[in-house]
C-alpha positions as semicolon CSV with decimal commas, in nm:
position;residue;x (nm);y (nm);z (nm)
1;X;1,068;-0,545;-0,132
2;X;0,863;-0,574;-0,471
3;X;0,872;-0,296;-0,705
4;X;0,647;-0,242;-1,027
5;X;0,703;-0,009;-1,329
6;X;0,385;0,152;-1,477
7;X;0,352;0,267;-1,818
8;X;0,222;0,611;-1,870
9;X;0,017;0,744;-2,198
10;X;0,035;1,162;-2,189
11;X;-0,252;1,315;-2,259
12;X;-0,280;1,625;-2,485
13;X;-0,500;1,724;-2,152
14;X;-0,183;1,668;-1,944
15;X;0,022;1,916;-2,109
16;X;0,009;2,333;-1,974
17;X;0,050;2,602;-2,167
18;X;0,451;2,577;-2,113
19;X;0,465;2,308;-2,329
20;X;0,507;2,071;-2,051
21;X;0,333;1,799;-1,843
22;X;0,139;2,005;-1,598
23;X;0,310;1,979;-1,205
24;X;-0,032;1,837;-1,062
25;X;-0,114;1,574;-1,287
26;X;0,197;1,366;-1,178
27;X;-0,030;1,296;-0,900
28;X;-0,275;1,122;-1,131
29;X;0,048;0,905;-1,299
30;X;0,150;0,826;-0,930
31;X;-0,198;0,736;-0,867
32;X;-0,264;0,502;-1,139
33;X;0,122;0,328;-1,037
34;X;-0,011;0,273;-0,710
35;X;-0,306;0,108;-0,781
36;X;-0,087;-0,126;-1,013
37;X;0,120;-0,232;-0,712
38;X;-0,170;-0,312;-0,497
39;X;-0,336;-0,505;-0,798
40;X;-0,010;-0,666;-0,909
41;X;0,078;-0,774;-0,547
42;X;-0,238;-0,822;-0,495
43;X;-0,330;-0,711;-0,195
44;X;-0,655;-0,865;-0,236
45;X;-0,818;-0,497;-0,146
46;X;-1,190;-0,477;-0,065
47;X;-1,280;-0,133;-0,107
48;X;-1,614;-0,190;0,052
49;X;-1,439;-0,289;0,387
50;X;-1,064;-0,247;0,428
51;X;-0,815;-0,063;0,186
52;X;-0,595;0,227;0,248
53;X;-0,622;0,586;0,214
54;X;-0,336;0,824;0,107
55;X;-0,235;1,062;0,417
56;X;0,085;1,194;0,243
57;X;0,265;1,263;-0,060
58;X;0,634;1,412;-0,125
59;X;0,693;1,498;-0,459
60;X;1,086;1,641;-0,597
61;X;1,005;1,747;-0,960
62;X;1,360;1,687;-1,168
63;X;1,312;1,760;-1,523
64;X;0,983;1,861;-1,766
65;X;0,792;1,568;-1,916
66;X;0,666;1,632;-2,260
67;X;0,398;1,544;-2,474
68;X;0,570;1,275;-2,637
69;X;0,782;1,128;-2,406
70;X;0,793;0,819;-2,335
71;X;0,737;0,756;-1,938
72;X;0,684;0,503;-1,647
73;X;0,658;0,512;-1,290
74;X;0,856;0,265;-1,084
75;X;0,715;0,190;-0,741
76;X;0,812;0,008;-0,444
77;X;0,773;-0,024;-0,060
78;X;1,012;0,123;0,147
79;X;0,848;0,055;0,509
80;X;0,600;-0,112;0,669
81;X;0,502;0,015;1,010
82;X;0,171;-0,113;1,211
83;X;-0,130;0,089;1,045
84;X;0,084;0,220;0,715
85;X;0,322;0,151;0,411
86;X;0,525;0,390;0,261
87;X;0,576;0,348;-0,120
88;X;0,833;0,519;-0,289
89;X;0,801;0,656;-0,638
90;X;1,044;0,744;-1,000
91;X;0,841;0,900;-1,256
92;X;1,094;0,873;-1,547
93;X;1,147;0,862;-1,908
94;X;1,373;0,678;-2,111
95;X;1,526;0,845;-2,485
96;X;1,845;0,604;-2,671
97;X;1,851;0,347;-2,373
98;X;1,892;0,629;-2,095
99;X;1,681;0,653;-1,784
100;X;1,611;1,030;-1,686
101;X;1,429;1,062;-1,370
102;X;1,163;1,325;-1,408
103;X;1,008;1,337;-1,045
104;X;1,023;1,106;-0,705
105;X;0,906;1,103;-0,385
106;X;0,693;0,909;-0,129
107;X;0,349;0,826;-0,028
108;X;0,220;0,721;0,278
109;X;-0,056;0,520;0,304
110;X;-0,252;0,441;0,626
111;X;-0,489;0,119;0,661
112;X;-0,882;0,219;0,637
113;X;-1,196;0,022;0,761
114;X;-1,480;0,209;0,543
115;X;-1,756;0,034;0,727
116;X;-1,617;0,178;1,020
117;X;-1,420;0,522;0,927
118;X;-1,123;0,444;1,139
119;X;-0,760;0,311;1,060
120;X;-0,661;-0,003;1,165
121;X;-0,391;-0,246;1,176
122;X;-0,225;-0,380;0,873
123;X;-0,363;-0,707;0,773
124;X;-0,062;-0,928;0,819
125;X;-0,124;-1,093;0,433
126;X;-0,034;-0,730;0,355
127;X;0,259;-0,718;0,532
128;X;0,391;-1,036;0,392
129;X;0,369;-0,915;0,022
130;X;0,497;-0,579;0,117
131;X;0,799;-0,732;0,278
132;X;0,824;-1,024;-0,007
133;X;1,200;-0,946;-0,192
């Protein structure tokens, strides 16, 4: 299945008063990664119409991101069931050619008709690209 990595900028905003990244705003970085993978897919998304909605997220934190660090988020699909995709996630940084996982988990993400406020059935271009290797 596809995967993308996402480059992250930290914020000054991001950081608490530990000196670290703050635990919630990992949700933003995982946010922004998943909106890469649909777009770099593409999944062709009308948000007007059909898209998806987020009905879960699992998040492990490993190890403190700091203000300088330099960090991506890799993302992939790891199923693909009728109405939703699960994507899994590494938020991570990399120091001398080392890869240090910071956080990772899943999101599940559930099919959504707007117009009509009710899940629905993958489209089956979606499933296609999800599946794509």
């Amino acid at each position: 299945m596809p995967e993308i990595i996402t480059p992250i900028q930290i914020r000054f905003s991001d950081i608490d008063w530990m000196g670290h990244v703050n635990n919630a705003v990992y949700l933003s970085y995982i946010e922004k990664a998943r909106i890469d993978f649909s777009e770099r897919l593409p999944l062709n998304i009308n948000w007007r119409e059909t898209g998806f909605i987020l009905a879960q997220t699992q998040i492990n934190y490993r190890h403190p991101a700091l203000l300088n660090d330099n960090i991506s988020v890799r993302t992939w699909c790891t199923r693909v069931g009728t109405k939703s995709f699960d994507l899994g996630f590494e938020v991570f940084k990399t120091t001398d050619n080392n890869k240090i996982i910071l956080a990772d988990g899943l999101t599940v993400l559930v099919c959504y008709n707007y117009r009509l406020s009710v899940s629905e059935n993958l489209p089956e271009e979606w499933k296609k690209l999800l599946l794509k290797k």
